[in-house]
PAROSE-63575 format. One line per field, with one value per residue: residue in three letters; x, y, z of N, C-alpha, C in turn. Coordinates in nm, 4 decimals, decimal comma. Example, Ala and Ser with C-alpha at 12.3 -4.5 7.8 and 13.67 -1.06 7.14 Angstrom:
code = Ala  Ser;
npx = 1,3190  1,2850;
npy = -0,5690  -0,2250;
npz = 0,7800  0,7080;
capx = 1,2300  1,3670;
capy = -0,4500  -0,1060;
capz = 0,7800  0,7140;
cpx = 1,3200  1,2900;
cpy = -0,3300  0,0030;
cpz = 0,7800  0,7870;
//
This chain:
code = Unk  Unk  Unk  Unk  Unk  Unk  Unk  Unk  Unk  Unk  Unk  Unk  Unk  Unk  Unk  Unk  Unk  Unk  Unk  Unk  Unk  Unk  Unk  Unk  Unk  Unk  Unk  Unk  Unk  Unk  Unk  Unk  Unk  Unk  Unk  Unk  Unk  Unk  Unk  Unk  Unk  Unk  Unk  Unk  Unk  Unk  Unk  Unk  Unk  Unk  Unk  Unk  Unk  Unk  Unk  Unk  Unk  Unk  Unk  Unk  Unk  Unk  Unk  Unk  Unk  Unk  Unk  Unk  Unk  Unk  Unk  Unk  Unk  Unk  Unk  Unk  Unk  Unk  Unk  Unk  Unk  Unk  Unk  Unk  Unk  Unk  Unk  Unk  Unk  Unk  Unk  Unk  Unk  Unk  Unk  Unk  Unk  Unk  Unk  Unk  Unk  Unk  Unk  Unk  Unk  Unk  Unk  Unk;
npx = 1,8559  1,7888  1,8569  1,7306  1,5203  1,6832  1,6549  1,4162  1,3251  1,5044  1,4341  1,1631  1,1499  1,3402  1,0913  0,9244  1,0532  1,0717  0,8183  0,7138  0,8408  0,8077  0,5578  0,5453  0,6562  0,5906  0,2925  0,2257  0,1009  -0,0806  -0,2995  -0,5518  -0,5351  -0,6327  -0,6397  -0,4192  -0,2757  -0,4206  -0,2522  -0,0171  -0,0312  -0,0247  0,1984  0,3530  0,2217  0,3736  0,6405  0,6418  0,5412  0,8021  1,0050  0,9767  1,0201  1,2775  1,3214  1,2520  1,4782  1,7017  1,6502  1,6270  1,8737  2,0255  1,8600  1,8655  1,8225  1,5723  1,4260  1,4952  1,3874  1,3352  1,1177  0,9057  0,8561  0,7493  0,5554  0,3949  0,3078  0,1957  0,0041  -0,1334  -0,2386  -0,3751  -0,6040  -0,7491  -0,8385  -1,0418  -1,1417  -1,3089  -1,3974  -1,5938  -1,7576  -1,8251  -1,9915  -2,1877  -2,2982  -2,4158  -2,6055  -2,7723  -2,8949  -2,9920  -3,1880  -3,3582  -3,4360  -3,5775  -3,7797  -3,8812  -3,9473  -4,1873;
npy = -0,6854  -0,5346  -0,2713  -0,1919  -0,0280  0,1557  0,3276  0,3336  0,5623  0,7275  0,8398  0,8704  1,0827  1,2448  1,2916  1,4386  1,6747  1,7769  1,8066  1,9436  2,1658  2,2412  2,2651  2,5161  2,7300  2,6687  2,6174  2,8538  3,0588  2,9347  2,7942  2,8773  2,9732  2,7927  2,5288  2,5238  2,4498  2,2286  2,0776  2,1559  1,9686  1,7291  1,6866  1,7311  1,5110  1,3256  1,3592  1,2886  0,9784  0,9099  0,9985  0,7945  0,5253  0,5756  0,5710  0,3134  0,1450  0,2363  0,1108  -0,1606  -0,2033  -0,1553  -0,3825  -0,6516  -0,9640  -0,9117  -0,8639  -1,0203  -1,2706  -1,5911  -1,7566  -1,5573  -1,4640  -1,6951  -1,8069  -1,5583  -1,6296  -1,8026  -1,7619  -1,5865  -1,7649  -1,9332  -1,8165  -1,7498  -1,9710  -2,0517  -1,8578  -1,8037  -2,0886  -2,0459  -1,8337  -1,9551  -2,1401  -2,0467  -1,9219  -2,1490  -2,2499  -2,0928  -2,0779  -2,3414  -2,3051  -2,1184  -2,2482  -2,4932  -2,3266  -2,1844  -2,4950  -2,5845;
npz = -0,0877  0,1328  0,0233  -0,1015  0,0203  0,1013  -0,1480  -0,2585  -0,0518  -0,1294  -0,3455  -0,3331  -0,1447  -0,3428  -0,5030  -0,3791  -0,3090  -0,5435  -0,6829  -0,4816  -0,5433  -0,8001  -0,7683  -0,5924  -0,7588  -1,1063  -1,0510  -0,8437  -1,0406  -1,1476  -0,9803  -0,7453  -0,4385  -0,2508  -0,4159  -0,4213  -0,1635  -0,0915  -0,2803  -0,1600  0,0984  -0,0197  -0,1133  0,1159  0,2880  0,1004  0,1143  0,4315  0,4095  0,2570  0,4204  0,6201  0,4567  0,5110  0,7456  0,7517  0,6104  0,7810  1,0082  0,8783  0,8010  1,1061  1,2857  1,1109  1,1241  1,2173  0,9957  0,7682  0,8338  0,7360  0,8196  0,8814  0,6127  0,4980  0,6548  0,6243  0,3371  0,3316  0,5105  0,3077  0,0745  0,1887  0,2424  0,0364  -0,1277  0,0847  0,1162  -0,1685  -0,1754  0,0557  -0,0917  -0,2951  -0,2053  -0,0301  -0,2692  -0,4344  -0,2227  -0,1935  -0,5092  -0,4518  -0,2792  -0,4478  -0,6442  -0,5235  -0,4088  -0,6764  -0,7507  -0,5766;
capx = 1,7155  1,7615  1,8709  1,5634  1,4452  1,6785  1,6691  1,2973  1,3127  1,5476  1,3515  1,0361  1,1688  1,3636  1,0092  0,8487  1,1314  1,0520  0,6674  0,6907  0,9340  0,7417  0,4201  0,6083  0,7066  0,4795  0,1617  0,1413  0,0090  -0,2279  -0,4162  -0,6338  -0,4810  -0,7092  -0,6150  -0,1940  -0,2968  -0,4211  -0,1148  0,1011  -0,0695  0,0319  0,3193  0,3940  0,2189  0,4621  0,7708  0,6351  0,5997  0,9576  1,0827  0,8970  1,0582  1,4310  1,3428  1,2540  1,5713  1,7742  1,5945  1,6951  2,0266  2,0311  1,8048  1,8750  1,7880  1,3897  1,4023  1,5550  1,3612  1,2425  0,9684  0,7939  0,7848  0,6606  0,4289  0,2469  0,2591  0,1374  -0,1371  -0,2513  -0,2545  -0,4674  -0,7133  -0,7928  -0,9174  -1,0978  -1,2805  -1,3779  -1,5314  -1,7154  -1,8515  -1,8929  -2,0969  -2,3202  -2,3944  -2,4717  -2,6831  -2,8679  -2,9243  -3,0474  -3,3235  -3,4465  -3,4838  -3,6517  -3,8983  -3,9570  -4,0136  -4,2901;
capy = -0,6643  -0,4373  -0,1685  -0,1080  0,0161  0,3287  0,3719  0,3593  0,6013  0,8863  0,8171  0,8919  1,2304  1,3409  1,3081  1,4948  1,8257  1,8146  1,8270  2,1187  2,3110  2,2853  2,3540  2,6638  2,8236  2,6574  2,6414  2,9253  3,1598  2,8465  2,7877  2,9264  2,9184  2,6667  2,3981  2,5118  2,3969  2,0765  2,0543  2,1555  1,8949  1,5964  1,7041  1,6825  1,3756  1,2214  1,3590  1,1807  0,8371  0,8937  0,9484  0,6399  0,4094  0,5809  0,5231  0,1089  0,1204  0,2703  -0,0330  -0,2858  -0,2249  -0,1656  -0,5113  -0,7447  -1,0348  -0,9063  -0,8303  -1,1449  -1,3869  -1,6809  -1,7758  -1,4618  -1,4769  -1,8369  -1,7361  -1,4765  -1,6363  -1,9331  -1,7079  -1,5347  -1,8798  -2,0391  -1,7423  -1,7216  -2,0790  -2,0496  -1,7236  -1,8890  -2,1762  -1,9940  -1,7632  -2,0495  -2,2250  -1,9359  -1,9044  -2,2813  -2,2535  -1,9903  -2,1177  -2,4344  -2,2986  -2,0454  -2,3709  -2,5427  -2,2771  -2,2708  -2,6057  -2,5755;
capz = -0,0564  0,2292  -0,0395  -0,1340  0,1131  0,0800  -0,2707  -0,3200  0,0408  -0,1583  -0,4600  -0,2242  -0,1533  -0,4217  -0,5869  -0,2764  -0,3124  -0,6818  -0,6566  -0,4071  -0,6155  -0,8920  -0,6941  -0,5518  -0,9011  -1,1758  -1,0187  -0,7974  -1,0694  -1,2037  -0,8694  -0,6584  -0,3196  -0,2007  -0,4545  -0,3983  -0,0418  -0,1063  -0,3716  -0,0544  0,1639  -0,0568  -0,0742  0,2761  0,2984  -0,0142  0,2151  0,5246  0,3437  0,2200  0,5577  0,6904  0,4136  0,5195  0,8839  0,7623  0,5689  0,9140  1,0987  0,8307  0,8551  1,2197  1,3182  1,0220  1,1586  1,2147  0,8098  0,7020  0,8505  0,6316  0,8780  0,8709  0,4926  0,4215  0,7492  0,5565  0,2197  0,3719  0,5271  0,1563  0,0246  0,2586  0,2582  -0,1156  -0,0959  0,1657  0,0696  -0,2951  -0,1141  0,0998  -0,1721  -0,3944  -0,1044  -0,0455  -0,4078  -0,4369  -0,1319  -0,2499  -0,6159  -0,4353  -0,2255  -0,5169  -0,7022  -0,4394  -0,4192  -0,7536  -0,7471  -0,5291;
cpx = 1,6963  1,8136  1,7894  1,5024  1,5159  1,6976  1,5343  1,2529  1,3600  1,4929  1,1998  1,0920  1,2372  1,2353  0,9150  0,9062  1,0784  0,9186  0,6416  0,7506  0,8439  0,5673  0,4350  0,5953  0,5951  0,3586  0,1056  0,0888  -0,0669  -0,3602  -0,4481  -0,5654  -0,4923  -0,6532  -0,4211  -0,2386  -0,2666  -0,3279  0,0071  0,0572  -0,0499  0,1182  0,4501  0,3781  0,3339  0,6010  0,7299  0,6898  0,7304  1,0271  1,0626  0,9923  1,2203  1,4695  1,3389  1,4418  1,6844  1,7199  1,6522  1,8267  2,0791  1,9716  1,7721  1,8194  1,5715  1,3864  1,4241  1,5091  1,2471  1,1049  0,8525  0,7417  0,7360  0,5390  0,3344  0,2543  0,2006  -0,0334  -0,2137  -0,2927  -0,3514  -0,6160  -0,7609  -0,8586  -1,0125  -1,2479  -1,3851  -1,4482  -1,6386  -1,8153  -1,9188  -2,0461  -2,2370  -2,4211  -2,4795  -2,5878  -2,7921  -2,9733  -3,0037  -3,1667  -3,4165  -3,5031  -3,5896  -3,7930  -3,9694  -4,0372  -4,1174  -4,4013;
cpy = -0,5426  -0,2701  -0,0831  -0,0689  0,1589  0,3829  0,3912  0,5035  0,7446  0,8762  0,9127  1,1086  1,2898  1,4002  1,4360  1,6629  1,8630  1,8661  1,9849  2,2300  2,3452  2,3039  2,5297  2,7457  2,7864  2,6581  2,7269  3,0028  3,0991  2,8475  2,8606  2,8863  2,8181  2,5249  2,4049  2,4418  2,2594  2,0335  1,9846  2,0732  1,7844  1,5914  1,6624  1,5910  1,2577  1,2034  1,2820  1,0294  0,8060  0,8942  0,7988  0,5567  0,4400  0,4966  0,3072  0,0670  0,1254  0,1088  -0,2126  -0,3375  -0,2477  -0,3440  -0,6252  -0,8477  -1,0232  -0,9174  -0,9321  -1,2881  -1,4670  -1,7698  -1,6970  -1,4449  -1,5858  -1,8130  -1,6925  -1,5356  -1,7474  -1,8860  -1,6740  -1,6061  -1,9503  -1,9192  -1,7336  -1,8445  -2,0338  -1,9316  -1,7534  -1,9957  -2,1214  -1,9219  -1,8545  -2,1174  -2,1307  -1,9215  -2,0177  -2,3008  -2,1990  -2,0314  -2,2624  -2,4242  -2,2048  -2,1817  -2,4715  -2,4363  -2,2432  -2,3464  -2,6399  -2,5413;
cpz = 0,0333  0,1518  -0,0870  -0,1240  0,0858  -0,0365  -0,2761  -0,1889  -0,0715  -0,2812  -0,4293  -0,2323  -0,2072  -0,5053  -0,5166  -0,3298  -0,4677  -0,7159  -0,5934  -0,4725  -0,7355  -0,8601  -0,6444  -0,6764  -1,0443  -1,1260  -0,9098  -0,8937  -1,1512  -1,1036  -0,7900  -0,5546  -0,2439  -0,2043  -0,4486  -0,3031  -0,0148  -0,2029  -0,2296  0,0267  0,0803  -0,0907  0,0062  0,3075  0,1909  0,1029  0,3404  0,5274  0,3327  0,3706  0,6404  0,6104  0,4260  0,6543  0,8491  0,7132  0,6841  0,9903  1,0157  0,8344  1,0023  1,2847  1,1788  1,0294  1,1788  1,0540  0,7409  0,7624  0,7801  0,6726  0,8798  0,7374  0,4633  0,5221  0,6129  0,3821  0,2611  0,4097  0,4000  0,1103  0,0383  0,2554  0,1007  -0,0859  -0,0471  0,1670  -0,0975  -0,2863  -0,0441  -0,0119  -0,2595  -0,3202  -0,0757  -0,1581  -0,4219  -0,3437  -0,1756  -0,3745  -0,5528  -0,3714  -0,3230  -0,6084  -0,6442  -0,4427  -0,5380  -0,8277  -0,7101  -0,5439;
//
């Protein structure tokens, strides 16, 4: 599990070096400098991300024990679980509410 972290990480920025290279050489004599820019600005932002998911991968290995704990995952699936409910009643209840006083009036 914790592999995944640095495979989808050099994945992340082999895709980042590839993007820019071929922003560098194919599309400088397509774009307008402007839109290279904003090319070269997501770019940079792709390589960020990728560093971020090397640095989780460095941390997974390093603090294992935070990454592997089976409380924090039944935790939050326990949380998504309980919130879907909870948000479908309410909406349901609203609607029902609603539909009951346009009826009521109506009725009147």
């Amino acid at each position: 599990m914790m592999k995944v972290w640095w495979v989808a990480g050099a994945l992340m920025a082999g895709l980042a070096v590839a993007a820019g290279a071929f922003g560098a050489h194919a599309l400088k004599a397509r774009l307008s400098p402007d839109l290279l820019q904003v090319f070269e600005t997501g770019v940079r932002y792709q390589m960020y991300h990728a560093l971020g998911l090397l640095a989780v991968a460095v941390a997974c290995d390093r603090w294992p024990h935070c990454f592997r704990s089976k409380g924090m995952e039944s935790f939050g699936r326990r949380q998504r679980s309980s919130q879907i409910p909870t948000a479908v009643e309410a909406t349901s209840t609203a609607i029902e509410n609603q539909l009951c006083e346009t009826s009521l009036r109506l009725a009147l």
